[in-house]
C-alpha positions in Angstrom: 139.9 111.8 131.6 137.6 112.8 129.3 134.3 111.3 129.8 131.3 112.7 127.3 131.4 114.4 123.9 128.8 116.6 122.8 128.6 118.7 119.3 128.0 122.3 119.3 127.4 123.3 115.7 130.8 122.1 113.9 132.7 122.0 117.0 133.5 119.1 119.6 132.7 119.5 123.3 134.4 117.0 126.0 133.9 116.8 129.9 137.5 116.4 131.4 138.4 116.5 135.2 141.0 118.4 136.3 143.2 118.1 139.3 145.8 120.6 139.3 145.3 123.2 141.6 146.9 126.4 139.3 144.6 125.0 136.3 141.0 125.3 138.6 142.3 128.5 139.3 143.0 129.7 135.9 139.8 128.7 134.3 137.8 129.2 137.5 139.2 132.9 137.4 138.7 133.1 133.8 135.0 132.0 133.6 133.8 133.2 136.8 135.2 137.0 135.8 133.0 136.6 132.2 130.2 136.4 134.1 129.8 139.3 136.2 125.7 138.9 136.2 125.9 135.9 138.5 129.6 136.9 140.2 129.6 141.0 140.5 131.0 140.8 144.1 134.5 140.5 144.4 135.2 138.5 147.8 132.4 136.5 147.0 134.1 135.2 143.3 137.4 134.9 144.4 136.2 132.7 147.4 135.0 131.1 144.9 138.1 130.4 143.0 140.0 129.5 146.1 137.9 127.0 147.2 137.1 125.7 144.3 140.7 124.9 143.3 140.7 122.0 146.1 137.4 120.5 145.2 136.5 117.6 142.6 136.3 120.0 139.2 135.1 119.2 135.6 135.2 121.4 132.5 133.5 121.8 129.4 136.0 122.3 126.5 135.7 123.0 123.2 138.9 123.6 120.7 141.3 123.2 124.0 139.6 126.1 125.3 137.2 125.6 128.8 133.7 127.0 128.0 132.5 125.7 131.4 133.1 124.2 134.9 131.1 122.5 137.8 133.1 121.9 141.5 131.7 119.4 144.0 132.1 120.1 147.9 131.6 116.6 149.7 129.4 117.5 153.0 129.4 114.7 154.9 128.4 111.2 153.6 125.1 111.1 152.5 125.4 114.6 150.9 127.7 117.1 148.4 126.7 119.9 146.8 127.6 121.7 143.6 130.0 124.8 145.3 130.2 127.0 142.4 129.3 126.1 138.4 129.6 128.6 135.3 129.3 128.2 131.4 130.4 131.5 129.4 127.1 133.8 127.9 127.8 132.7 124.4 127.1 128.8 125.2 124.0 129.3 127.5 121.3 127.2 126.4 123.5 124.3 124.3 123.5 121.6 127.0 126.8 122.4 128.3 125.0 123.0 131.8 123.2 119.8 131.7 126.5 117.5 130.7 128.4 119.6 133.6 125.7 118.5 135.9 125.4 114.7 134.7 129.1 114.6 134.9 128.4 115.6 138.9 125.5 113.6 139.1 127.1 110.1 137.7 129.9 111.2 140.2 128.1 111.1 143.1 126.2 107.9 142.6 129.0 106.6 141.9 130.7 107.7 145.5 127.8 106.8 146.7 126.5 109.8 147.8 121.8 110.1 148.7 121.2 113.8 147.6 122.7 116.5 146.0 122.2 120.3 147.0 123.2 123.7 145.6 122.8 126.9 147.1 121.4 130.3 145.2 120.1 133.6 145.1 115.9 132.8 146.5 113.1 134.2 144.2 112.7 136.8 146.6 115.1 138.9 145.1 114.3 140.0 141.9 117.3 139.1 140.2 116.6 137.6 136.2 119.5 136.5 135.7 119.0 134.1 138.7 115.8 133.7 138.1 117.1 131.6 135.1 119.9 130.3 136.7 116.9 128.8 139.6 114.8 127.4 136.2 118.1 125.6 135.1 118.1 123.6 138.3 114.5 122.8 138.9 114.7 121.4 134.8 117.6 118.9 136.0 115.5 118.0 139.0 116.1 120.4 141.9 113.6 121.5 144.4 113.4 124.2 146.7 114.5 123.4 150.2 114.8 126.1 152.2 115.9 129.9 152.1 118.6 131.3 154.2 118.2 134.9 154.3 120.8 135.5 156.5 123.4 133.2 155.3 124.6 135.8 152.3 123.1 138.6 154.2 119.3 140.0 154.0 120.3 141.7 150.7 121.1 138.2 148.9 119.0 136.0 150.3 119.9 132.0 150.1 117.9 129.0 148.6 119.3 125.4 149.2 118.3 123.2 146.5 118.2 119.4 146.8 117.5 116.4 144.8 117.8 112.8 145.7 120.2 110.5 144.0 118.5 107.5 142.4 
């Protein structure tokens, strides 16, 4: 079902869901393993990819080739949370992010769901390529929650984002 179409230079962009299991993994594997700024530890992306293979999942394509994804974990029934989301380097900054999330967003209200959360890597660690992945989620109206220093371990500590679902 493709739902949104967005133009990126002369090329088409669509937001699709998928449901098969083997295809989340595939482009899960494939986009996650491009970006080893955000995903450099091993357990941690392939967790990643497991799980995310049995959640609600939505792709950016462009020329039947994904560009991006965004997976939705269902908490409990006022909440879900946005498990794991990447776009490939070369389409940072072309909106991609932002259709991913709306996709999620109009998801959710439609499910019926009062807030959305994400978890990542707290200011405290001086990580930039965080520190623009944090600036990504305050612009589509994320605030700072809480940090979890010893959810990821002292060396990565964790901030929950939230934002409540009008």
């Amino acid at each position: 079902m493709c739902n949104k179409k967005i133009i990126l230079g002369d090329k088409e962009m669509k937001i699709k869901e998928v449901n098969d299991e083997q295809e989340k993994r595939e482009i899960s594997t494939y986009i996650l393993k491009s970006l080893p700024n955000w995903f450099g530890i091993p357990e941690s992306t392939q967790e990643y990819i497991d799980e995310s293979s049995k959640l609600p999942f939505f792709i950016a394509i462009t020329e039947s080739k994904p560009i991006g994804f965004i997976s939705v974990k269902e908490n409990n029934k006022y909440t879900a949370e946005i498990y794991v989301m990447g776009v490939l380097t070369d389409y940072h900054k072309q909106g991609i992010g932002k259709a991913l999330f709306n996709k999620v967003l109009q998801w959710c209200k439609e499910r019926g769901y009062e807030f959305l959360q994400v978890k990542t890597l707290d200011e405290s660690h001086p990580d930039s390529y965080y520190a623009v992945t944090r600036k990504f989620y305050q612009s589509v109206g994320f605030k700072s929650l809480e940090c979890l220093p010893e959810l990821w371990g002292r060396e990565n500590p964790c901030l929950i984002m939230i934002q409540h679902i009008v």
